[in-house]
OpenMM code with the backbone's topology and positions (N, CA, C; nanometers):
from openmm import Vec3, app, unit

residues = "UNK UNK UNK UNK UNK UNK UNK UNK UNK UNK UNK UNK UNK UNK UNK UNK UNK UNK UNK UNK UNK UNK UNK UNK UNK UNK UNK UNK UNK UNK UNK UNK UNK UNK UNK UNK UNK UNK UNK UNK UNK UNK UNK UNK UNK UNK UNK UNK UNK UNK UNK UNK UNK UNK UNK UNK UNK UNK UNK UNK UNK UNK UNK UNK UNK UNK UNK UNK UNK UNK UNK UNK UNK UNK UNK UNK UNK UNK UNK UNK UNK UNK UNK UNK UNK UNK UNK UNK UNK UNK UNK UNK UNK UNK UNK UNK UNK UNK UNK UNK UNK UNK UNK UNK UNK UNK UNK UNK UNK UNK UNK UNK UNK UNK UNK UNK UNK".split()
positions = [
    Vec3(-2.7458, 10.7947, 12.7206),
    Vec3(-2.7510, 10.7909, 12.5778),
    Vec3(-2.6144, 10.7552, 12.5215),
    Vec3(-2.6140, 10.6700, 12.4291),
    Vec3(-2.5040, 10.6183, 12.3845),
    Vec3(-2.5010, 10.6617, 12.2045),
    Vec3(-2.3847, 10.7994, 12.2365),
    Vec3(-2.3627, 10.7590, 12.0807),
    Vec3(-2.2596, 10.7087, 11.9923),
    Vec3(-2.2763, 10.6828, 11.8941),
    Vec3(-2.2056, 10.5873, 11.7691),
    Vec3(-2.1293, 10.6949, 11.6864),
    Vec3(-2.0250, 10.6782, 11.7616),
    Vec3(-1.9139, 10.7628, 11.6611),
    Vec3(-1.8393, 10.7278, 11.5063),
    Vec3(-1.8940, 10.8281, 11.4355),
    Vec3(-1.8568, 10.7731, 11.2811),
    Vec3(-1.6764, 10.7577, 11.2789),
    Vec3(-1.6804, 10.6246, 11.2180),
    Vec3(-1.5388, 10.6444, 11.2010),
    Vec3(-1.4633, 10.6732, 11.1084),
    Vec3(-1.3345, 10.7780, 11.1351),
    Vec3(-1.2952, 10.8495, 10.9892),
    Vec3(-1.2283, 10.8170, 10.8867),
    Vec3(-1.2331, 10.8189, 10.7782),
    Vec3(-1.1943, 10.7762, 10.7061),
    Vec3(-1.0142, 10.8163, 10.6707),
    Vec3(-0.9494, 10.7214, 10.6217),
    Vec3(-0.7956, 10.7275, 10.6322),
    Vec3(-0.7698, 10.6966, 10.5148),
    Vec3(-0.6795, 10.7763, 10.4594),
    Vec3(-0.6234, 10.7420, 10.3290),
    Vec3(-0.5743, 10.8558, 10.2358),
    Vec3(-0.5612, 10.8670, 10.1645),
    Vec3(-0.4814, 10.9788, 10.0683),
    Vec3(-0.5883, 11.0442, 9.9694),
    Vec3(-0.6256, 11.1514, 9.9728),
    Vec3(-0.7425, 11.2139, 9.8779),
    Vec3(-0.6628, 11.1949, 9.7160),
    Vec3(-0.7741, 11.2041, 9.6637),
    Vec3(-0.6958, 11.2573, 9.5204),
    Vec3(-0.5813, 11.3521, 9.4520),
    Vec3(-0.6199, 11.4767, 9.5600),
    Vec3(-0.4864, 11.5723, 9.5201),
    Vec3(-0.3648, 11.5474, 9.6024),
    Vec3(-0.3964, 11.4534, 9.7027),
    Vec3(-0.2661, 11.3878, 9.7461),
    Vec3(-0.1930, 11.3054, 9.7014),
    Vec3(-0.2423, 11.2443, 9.6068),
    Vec3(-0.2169, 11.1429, 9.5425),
    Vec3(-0.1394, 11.1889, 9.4151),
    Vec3(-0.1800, 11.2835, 9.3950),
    Vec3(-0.1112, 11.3376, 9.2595),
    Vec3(-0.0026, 11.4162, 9.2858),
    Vec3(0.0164, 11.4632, 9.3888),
    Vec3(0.1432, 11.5371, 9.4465),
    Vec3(0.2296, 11.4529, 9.4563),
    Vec3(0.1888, 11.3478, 9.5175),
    Vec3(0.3008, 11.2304, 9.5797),
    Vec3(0.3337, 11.1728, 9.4353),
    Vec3(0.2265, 11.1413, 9.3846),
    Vec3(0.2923, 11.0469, 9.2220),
    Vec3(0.3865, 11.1954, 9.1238),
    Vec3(0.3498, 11.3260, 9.1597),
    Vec3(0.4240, 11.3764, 9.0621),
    Vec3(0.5763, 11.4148, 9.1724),
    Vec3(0.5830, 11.4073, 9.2682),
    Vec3(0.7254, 11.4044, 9.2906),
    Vec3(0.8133, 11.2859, 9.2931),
    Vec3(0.7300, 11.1854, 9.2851),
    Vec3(0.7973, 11.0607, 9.2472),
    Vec3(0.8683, 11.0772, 9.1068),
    Vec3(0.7429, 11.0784, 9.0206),
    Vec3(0.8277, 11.1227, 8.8818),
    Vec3(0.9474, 11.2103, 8.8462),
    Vec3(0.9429, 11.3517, 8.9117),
    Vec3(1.0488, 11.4159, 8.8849),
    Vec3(1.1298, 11.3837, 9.0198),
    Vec3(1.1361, 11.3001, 9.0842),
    Vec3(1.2413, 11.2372, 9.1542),
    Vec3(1.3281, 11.1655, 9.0542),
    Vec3(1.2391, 11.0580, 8.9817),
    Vec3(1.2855, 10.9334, 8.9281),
    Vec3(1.3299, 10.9904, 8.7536),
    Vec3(1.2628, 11.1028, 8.7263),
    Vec3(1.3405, 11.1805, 8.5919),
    Vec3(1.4818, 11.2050, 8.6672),
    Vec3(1.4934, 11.2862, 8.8017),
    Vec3(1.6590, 11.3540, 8.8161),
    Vec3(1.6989, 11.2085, 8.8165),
    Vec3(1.6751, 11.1474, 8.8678),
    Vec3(1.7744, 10.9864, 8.9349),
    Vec3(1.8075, 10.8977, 8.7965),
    Vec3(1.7454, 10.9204, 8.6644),
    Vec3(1.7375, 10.8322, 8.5858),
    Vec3(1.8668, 10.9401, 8.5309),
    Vec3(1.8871, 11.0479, 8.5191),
    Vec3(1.9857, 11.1466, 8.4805),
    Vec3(2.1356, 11.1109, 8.5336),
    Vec3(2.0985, 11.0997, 8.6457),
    Vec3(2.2227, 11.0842, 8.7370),
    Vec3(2.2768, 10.9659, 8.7466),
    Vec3(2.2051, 10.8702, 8.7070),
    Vec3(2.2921, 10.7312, 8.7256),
    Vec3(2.4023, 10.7217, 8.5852),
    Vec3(2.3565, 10.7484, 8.4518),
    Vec3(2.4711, 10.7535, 8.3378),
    Vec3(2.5927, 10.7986, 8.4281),
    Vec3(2.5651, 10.9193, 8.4594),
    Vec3(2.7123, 11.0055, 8.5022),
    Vec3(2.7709, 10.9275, 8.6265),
    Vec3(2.6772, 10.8796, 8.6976),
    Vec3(2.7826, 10.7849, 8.7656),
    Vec3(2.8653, 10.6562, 8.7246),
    Vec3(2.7830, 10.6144, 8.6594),
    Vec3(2.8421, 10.4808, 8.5885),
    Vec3(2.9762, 10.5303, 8.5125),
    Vec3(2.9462, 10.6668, 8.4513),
    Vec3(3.0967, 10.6887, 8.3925),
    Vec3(3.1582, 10.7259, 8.4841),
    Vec3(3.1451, 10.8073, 8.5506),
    Vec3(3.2925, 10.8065, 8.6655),
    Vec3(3.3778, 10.6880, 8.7051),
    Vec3(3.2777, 10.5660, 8.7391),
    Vec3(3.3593, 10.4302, 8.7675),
    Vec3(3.4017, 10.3896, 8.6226),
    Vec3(3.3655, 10.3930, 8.5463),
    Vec3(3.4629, 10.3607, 8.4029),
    Vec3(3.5819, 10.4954, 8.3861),
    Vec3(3.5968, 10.6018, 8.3966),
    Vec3(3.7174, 10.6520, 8.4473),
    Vec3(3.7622, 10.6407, 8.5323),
    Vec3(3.6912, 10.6249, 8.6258),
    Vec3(3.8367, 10.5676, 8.7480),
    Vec3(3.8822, 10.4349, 8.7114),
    Vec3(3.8486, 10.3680, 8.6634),
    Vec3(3.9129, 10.2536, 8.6362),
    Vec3(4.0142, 10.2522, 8.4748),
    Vec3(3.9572, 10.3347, 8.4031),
    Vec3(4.0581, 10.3494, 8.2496),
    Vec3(4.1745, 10.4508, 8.3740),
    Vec3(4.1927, 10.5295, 8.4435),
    Vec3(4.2804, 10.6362, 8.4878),
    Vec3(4.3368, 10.4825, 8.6100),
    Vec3(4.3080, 10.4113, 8.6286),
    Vec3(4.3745, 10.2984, 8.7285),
    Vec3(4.5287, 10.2622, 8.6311),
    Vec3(4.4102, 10.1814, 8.5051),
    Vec3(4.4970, 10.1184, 8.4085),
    Vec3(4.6126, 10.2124, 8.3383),
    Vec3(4.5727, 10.3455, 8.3117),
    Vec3(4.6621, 10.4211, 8.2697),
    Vec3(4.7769, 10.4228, 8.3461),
    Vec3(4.7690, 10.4087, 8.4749),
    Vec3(4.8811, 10.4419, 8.5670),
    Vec3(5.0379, 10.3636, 8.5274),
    Vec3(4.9959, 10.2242, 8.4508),
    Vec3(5.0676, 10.1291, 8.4180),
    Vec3(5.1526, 10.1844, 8.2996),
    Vec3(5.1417, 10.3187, 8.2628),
    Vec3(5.2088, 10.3555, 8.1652),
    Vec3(5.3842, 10.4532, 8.2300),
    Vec3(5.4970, 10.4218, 8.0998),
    Vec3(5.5981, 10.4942, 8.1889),
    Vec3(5.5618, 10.6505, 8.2132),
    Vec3(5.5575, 10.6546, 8.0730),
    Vec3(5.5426, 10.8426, 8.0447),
    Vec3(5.4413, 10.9272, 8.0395),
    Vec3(5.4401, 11.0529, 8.0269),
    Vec3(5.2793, 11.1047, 8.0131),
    Vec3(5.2271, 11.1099, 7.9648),
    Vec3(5.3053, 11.0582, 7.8015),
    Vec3(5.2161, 11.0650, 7.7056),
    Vec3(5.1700, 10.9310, 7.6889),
    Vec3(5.2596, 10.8300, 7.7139),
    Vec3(5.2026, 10.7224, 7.7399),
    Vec3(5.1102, 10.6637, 7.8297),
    Vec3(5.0722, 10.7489, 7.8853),
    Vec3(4.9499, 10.6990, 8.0743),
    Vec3(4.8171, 10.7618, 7.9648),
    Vec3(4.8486, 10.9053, 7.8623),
    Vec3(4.7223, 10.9480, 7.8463),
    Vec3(4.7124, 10.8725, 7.6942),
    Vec3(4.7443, 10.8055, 7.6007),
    Vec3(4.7174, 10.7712, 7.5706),
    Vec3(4.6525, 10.6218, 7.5929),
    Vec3(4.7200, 10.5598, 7.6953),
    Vec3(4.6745, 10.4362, 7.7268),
    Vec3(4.5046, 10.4971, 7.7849),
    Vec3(4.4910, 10.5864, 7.8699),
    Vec3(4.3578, 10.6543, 7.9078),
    Vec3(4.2872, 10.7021, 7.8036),
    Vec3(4.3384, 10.7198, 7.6642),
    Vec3(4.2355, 10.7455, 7.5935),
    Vec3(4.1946, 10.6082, 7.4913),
    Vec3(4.2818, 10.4852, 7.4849),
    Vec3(4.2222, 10.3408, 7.4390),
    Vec3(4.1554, 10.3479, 7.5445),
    Vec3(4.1352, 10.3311, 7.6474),
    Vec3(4.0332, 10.2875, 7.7750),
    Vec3(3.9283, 10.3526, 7.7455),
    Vec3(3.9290, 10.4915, 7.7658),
    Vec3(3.8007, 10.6009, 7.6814),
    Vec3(3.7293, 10.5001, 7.5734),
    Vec3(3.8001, 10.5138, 7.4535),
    Vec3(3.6977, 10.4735, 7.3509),
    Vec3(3.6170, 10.3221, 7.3611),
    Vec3(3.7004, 10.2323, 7.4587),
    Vec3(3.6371, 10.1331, 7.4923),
    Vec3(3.5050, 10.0924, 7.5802),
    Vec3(3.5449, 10.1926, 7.6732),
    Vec3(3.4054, 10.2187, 7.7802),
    Vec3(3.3008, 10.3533, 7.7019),
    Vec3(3.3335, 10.4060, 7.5855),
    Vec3(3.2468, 10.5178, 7.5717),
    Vec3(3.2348, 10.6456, 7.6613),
    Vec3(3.3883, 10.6992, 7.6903),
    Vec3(3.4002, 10.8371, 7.8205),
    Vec3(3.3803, 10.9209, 7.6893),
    Vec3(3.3381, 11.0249, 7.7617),
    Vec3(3.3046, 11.1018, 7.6568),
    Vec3(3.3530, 11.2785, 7.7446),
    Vec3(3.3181, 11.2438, 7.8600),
    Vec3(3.3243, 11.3881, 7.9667),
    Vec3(3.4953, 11.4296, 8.0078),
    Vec3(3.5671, 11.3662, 7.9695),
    Vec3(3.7249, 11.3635, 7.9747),
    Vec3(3.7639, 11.3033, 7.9082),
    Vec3(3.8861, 11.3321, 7.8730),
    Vec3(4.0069, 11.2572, 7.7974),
    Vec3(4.1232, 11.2556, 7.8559),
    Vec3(4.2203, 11.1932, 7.7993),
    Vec3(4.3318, 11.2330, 7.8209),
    Vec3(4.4523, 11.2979, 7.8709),
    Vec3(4.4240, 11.4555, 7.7827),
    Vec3(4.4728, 11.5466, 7.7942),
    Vec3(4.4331, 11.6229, 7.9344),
    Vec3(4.3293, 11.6051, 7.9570),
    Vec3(4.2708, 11.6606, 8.1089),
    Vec3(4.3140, 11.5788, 8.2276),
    Vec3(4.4243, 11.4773, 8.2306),
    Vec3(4.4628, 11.3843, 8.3440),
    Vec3(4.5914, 11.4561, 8.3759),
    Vec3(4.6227, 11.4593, 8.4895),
    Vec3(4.6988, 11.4872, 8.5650),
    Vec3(4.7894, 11.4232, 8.6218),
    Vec3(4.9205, 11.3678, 8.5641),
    Vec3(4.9981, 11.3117, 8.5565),
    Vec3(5.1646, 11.3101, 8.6706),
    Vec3(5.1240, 11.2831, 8.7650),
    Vec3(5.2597, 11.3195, 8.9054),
    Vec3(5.2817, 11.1437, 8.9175),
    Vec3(5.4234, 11.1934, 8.9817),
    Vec3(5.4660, 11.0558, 9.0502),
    Vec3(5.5331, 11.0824, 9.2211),
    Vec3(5.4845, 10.9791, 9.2916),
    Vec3(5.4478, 10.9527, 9.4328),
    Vec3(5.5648, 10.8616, 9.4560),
    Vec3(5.6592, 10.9145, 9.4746),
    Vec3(5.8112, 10.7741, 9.5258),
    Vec3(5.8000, 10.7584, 9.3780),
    Vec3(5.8078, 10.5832, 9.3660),
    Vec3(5.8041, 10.5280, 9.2183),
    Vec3(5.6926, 10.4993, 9.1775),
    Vec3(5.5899, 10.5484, 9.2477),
    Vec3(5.4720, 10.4908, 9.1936),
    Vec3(5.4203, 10.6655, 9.0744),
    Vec3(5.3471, 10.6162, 8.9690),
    Vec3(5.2948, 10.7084, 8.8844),
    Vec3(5.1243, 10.7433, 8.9362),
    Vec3(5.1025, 10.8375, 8.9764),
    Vec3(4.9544, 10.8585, 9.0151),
    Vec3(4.8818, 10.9926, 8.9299),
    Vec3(4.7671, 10.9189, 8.8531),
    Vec3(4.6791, 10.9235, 8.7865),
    Vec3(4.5739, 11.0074, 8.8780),
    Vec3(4.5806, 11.1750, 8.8219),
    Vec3(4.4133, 11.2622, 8.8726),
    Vec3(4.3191, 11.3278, 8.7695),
    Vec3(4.2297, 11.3010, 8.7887),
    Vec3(4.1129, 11.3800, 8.7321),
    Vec3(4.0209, 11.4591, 8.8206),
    Vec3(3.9660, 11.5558, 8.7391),
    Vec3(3.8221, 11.6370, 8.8299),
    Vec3(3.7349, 11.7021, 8.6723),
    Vec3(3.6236, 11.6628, 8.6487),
    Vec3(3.5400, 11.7052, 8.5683),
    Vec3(3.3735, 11.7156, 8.5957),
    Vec3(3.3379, 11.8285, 8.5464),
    Vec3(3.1795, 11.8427, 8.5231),
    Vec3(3.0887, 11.7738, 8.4885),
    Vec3(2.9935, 11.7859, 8.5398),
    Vec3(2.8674, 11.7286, 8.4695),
    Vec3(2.7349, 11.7977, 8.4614),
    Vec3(2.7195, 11.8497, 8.3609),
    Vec3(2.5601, 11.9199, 8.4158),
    Vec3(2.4198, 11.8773, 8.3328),
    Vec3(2.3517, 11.8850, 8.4041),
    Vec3(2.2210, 11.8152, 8.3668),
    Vec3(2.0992, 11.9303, 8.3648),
    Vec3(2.0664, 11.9596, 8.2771),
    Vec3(1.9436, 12.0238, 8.2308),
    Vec3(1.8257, 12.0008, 8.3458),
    Vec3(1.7748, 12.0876, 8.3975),
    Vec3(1.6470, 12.0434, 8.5289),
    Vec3(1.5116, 12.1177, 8.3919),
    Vec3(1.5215, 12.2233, 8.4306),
    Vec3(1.3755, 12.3319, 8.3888),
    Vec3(1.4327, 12.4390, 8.3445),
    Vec3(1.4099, 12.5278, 8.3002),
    Vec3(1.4030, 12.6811, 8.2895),
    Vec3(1.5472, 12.6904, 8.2686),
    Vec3(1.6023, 12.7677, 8.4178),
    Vec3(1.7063, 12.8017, 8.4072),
    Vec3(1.8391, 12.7161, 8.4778),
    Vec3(1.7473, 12.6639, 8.5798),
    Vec3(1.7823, 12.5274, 8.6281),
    Vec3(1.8403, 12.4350, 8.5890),
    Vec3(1.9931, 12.3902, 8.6843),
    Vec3(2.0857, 12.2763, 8.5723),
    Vec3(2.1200, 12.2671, 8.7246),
    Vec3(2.1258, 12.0804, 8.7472),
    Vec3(2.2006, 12.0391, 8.8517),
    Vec3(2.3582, 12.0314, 8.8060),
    Vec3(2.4621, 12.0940, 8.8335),
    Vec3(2.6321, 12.0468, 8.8463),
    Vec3(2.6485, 11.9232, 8.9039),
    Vec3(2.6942, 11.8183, 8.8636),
    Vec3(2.7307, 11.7196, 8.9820),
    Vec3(2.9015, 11.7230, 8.9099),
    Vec3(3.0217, 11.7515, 9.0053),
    Vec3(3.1264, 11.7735, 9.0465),
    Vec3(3.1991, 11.6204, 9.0367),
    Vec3(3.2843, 11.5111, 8.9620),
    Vec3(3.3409, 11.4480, 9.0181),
    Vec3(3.5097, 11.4865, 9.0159),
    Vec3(3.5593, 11.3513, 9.0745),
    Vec3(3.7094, 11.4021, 9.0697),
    Vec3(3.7398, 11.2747, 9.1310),
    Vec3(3.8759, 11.2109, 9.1239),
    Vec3(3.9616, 11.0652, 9.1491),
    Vec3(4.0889, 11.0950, 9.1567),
    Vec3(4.1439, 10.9826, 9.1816),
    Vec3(4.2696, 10.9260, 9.1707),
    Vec3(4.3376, 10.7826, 9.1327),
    Vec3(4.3975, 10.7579, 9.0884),
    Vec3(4.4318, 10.6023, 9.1079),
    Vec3(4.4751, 10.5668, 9.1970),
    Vec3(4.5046, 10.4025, 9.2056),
    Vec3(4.5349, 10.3761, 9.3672),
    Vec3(4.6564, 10.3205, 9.3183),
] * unit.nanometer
topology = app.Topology()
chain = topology.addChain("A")
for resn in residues:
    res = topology.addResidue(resn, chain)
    for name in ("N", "CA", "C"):
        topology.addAtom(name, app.Element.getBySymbol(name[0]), res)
């Protein structure tokens, strides 16, 4: 006797489907969060590059705060740069917060921090 084995069916049920599409979403909500704050970090590291070109400290942070209002920094200024010199070279540091609202009580920190080169 020969029997005919049903063959099974493959694929994603409905409530699988909705799991997978809703962690996509709140994947792609955190990721849509997180890219602003990166984009500004590379526009401060680069206004804190240009600052470096300044003699004094008040002159590096003000040149860092024309750079600010040009790129739209908003998470630092100025006054929060850290101003040393390396031999003759002037080197430019920062480290600032970022926090992002998740749910409830829930807030991701994302931590950056630089230097100039």
């Amino acid at each position: 006797m020969t029997h005919q084995f049903k063959s099974r069916q493959r694929g994603l049920s409905f409530l699988g489907l909705l799991v997978v599409g809703g962690l996509l979403a709140v994947t792609g909500v955190i990721f849509a969060q997180i890219v602003p704050t990166a984009i500004e970090y590379q526009a401060v590291s680069k206004a804190a590059n240009k600052a470096r070109e300044g003699n004094t400290v008040a002159e590096v942070r003000s040149i860092f705060d024309k750079a600010a209002a040009v790129d739209n920094i908003s998470s630092i200024s100025g006054k929060d740069l850290e101003v040393t010199k390396q031999g003759d070279k002037i080197v430019v540091s920062f480290a600032y917060e970022r926090e992002i609202h998740l749910v409830g009580p829930g807030y991701l920190t994302l931590k950056y921090a630089g230097r100039s080169k």
